[in-house]
N, C-alpha and C positions, 0 to 999 in steps of 0.2 A: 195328574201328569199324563200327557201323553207320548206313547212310547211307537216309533216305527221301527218295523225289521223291512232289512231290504233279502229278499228269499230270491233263490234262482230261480224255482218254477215250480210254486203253489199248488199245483192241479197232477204233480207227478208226485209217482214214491219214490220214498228215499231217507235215510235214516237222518238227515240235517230237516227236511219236511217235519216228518214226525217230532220232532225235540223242539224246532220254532214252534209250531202248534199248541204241541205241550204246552212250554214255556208261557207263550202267549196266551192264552184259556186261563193259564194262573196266577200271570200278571193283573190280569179283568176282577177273577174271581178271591184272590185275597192280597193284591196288592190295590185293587180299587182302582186301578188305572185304565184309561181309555188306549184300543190298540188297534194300528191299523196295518197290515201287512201288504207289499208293496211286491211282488210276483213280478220280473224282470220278462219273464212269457207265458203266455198263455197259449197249449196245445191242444186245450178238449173244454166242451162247454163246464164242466162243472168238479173240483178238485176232487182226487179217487180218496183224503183223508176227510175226514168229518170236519169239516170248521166251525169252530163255537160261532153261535150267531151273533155274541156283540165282539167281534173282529171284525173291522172291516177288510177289506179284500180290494187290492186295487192293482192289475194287470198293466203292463207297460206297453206290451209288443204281445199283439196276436198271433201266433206265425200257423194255424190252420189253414189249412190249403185253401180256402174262398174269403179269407178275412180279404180287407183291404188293404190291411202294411203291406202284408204280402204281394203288393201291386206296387207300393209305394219305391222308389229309385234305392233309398239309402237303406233299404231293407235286403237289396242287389247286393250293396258295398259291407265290405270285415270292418266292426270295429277299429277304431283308433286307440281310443282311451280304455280300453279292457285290456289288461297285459296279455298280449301274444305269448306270454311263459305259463300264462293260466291253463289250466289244460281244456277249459270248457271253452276256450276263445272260439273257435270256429263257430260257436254256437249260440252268439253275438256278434252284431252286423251297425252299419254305422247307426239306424234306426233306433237301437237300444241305447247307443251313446246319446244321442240327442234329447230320448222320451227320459231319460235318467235323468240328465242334466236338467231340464225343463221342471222336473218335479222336485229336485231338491233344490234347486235355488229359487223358484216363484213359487211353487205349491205347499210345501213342506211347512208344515205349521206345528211340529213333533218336538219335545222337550228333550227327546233323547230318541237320537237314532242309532240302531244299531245291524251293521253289515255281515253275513253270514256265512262268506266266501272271500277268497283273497281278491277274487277281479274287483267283487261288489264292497271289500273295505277300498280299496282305490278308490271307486266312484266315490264313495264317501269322503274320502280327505281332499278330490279334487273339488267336489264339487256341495259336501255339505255343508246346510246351515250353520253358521258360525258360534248362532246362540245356544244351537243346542249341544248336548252334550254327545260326541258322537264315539262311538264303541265298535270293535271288529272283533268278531267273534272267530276264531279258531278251532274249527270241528276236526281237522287235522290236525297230528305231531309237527314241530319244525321243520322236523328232521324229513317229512315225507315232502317238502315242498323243493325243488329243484332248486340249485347253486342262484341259478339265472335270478327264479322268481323271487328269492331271500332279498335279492339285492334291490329287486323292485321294490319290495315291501317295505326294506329299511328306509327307503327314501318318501316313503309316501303314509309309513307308519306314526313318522315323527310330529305330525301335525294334529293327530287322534290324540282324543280324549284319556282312552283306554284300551289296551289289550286284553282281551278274556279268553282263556285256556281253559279245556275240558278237565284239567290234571296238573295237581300242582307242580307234578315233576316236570311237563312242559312248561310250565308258566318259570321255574327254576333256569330251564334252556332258555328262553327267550329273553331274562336277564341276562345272561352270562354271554350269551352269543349274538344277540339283536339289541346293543341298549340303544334305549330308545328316552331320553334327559325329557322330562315332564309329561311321559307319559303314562300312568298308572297299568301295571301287569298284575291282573288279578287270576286267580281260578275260581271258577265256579261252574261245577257238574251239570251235566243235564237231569231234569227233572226223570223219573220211570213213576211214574201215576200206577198206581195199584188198579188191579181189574178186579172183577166180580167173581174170581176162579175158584174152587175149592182148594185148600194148600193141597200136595201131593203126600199122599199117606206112606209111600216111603216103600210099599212093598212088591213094585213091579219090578220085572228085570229086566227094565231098558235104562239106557244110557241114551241120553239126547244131546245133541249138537245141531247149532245152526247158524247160517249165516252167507255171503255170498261165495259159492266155489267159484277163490279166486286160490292161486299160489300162496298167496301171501296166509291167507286163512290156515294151511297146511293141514285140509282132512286125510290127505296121504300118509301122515304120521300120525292121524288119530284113529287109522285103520289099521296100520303095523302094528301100534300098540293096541288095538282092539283084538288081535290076530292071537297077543299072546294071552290076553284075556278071556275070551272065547276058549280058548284051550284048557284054558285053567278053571275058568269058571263057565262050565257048562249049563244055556237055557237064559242067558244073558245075550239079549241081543240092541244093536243100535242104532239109530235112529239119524239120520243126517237130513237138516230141513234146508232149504236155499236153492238157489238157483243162478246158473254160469258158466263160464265157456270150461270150465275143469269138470264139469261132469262125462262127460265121455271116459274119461282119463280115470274117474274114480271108480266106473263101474268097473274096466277092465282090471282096476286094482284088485276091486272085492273078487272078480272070478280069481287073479292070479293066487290071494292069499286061502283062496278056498272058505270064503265068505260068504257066498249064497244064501240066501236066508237069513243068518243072523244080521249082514250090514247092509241097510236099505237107506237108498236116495229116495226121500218123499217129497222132493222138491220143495217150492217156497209156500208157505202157509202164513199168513196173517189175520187175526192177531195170533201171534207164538206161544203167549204164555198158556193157552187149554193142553198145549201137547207136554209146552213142561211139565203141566202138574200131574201126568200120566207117566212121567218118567221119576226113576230112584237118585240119577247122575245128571248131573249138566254138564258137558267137556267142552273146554276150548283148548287148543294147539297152536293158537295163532303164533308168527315171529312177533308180531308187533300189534297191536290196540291205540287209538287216540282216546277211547274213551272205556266201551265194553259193557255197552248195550246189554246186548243176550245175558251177560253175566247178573247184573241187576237184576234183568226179568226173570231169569231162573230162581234167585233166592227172593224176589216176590212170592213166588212160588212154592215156597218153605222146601228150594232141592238144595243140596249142597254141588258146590262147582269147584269141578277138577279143570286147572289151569295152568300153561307155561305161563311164569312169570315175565311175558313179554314186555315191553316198553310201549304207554306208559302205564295204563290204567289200571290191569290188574291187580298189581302191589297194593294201588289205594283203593279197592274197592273189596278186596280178600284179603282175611287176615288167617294166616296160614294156621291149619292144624282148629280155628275155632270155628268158624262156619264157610270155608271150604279148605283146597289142598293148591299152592305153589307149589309147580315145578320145571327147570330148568326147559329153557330153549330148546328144540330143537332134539330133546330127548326122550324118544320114543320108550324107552324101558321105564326112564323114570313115571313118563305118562302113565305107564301100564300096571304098575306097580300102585300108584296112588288110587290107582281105581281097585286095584284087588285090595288093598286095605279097607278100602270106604266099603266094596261089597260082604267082606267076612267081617264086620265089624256094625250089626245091623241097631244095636245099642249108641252107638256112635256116630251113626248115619242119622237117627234120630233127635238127638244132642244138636249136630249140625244143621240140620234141619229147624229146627226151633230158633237157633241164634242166626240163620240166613235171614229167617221172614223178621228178626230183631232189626238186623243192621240193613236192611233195604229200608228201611224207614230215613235215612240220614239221604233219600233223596224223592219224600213226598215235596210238595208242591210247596208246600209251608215255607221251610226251609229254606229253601232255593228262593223262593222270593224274597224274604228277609235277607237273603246275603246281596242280590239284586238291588234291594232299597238302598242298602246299607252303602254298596257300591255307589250308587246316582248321591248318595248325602256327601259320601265322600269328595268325590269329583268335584262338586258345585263349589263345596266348602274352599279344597287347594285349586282353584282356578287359578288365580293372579299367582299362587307360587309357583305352581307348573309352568305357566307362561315365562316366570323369570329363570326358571330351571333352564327352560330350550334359548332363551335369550342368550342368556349366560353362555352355556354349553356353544349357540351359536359363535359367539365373540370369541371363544377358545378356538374353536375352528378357524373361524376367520384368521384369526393372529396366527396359529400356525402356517397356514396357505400362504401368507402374505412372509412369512419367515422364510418357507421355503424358495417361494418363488423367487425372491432379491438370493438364495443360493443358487436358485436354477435347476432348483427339481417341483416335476410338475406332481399334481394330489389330484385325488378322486376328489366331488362333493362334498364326501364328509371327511377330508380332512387328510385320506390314508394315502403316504407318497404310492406312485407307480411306475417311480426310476424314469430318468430321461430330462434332457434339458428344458426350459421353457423357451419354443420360439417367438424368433422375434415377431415383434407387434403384440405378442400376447399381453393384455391388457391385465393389472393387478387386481389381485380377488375383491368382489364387491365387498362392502361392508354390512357386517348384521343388522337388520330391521330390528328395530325397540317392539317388545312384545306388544 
């Protein structure tokens, strides 16, 4: 089978790059499928991640300052068909709408294509192969995507294959608040590939954190609560890896808290997992996770990981009290507290420890592929009834529009009134297309 991903930009970092990559390398090497990755732009001759050499690699839009798109007119002009609610929109131009369209309707020869951003599952429903089975992958919560772009989605989701969510608890949201009649919502994880690292023997006294200082990330509160740890447990010091516009903001935190020394910004390191294994603690504070990367990689690691149980990932990826510690939002004592349990409890750090590097296994490559196949069997198999699901589902709509409308109340698209008369001339809702 051949399988394309359509990637924002191949040749950059960034944590949706790395997990296509992944994914892709594992699709080739134990699912036996042919894979070609399809890179929306190209910024520098050659991608900063490693790509397996049987992936192929195919760049849409050059945008280097001596290519020649970059000469080209509609390379001038903002996208059309990229939703303007996307946040990346400015950073597609009419050029990419065309070199898109051009490659999934003539070129595109893939059994299953799958989109890895909400602009690029758009391009997918507008414009992909019909034969193939087409998939939008969701590396974002719902809940992080704006009111505006939901509504975009809803309207352009319904025509996909499948939904796939990093979390089942998203994948939960996106029934309940996007349905979406014949089209399959699945979850399934990103892959975290095991490294070559020695597990962490459990007896340094660092605590490690990493990721990008943004707000949302909250090292501000993994420094308060480090503040009172630091106090109580003396010779314990921590580690913050990452890079972002909050670092100014955290150094001046460590002076105010009287942290010198013990809390150090080591900026961004890649690959992360050599520093985990150097460390006793993994800490995240985040409000929110779509998926929680670092977490995995840490109990690859054999550390155990002190975590707010944010929304959505870390509930499904730690299971409290056996190979690490949930706790609450936003609660810097309780943070602080779970860390001085795990460090007076070096018996129990090592228990944890053991059953971390157990349960990271639930996202080798194996796995993950298998639930992947399992997915495309499924899909191919309910075709014609999914198609009669959205039929159906459409004719329900239709009947109601056409209901309201002889009352003289006008409906969204799909169906939802929006109060207000119908004017005159307004012509009666078209009728549902047969699947």
């Amino acid at each position: 089978m051949k399988i394309a991903f359509l990637l924002h930009n191949a040749y950059a970092i960034g944590g949706t790059v790395r997990t296509t990559l992944n994914l892709a390398a594992a699709l080739v090497e134990h699912g036996g499928h042919e894979v070609e990755i399809v890179s929306m732009s190209r910024h520098r001759a050659n991608p900063r991640f490693a790509v397996d050499p049987r992936i192929t690699l195919v760049p849409m839009v050059d945008t280097r300052a001596d290519s020649e798109d970059t000469r080209l007119a509609a390379f001038g002009s903002p996208a059309r068909d990229f939703p303007a609610a996307e946040k990346r929109h400015k950073q597609y131009t009419l050029l990419h709408d065309q070199r898109v369209r051009e490659y999934l309707e003539e070129h595109c020869d893939a059994d299953v294509v799958i989109g890895t951003r909400p602009g690029l599952n758009v391009y997918l429903a507008l414009w992909g192969p019909k034969r193939a089975l087409r998939i939008a992958q969701e590396h974002l919560r719902h809940d992080a995507h704006s009111k505006k772009l939901r509504a975009v989605l809803r309207r352009h989701y319904r025509s996909l294959d499948a939904v796939v969510t990093m979390t089942e608890a998203d994948a939960r949201v996106y029934r309940e608040r996007m349905p979406l009649p014949g089209v399959g919502v699945r979850c399934v994880p990103n892959i975290v590939p095991s490294v070559p690292v020695p597990a962490s023997d459990g007896t340094s006294k660092v605590i490690a954190a990493a990721g990008r200082l943004t707000p949302g990330k909250r090292f501000d509160l993994l420094l308060e609560a480090f503040a009172e740890v630091s106090a109580r447990a003396p010779g314990w010091e921590l580690r913050i890896y990452g890079a972002g516009g909050e670092d100014q903001r955290l150094l001046e935190l460590v002076a105010a808290l009287g942290l010198r020394g013990r809390a150090r910004l080591m900026g961004a390191v890649a690959p992360i997992e050599p520093e985990f294994a150097r460390a006793s603690l993994v800490v995240s504070a985040s409000d929110a996770e779509s998926f929680g990367m670092t977490l995995v990689e840490a109990m690859r690691c054999g550390v155990p990981v002190v975590s707010t149980d944010a929304p959505l990932g870390p509930g499904e990826i730690i299971t409290d009290g056996v190979d690490g510690r949930l706790v609450p939002v936003g609660d810097a004592r309780a943070l602080a507290a779970a860390m001085l349990d795990l460090i007076g409890d070096e018996a129990g750090r090592k228990e944890m420890s053991a059953a971390a590097l157990e349960s990271a296994h639930r996202y080798d490559p194996e796995p993950v592929v298998a639930r992947y196949d399992t997915l495309f069997a499924d899909l191919r198999a309910s075709r014609h009834a999914r198609a009669w699901q959205r039929f159906t589902a459409r004719t329900a709509n239709w009947a109601r529009r056409k209901a309201r409308s002889a009352r003289g109340v006008s409906s969204d698209a799909d169906g939802t009134p929006h109060g207000g008369r119908r004017r005159a001339g307004t012509q009666g809702a078209a009728r549902p297309r047969l699947p």
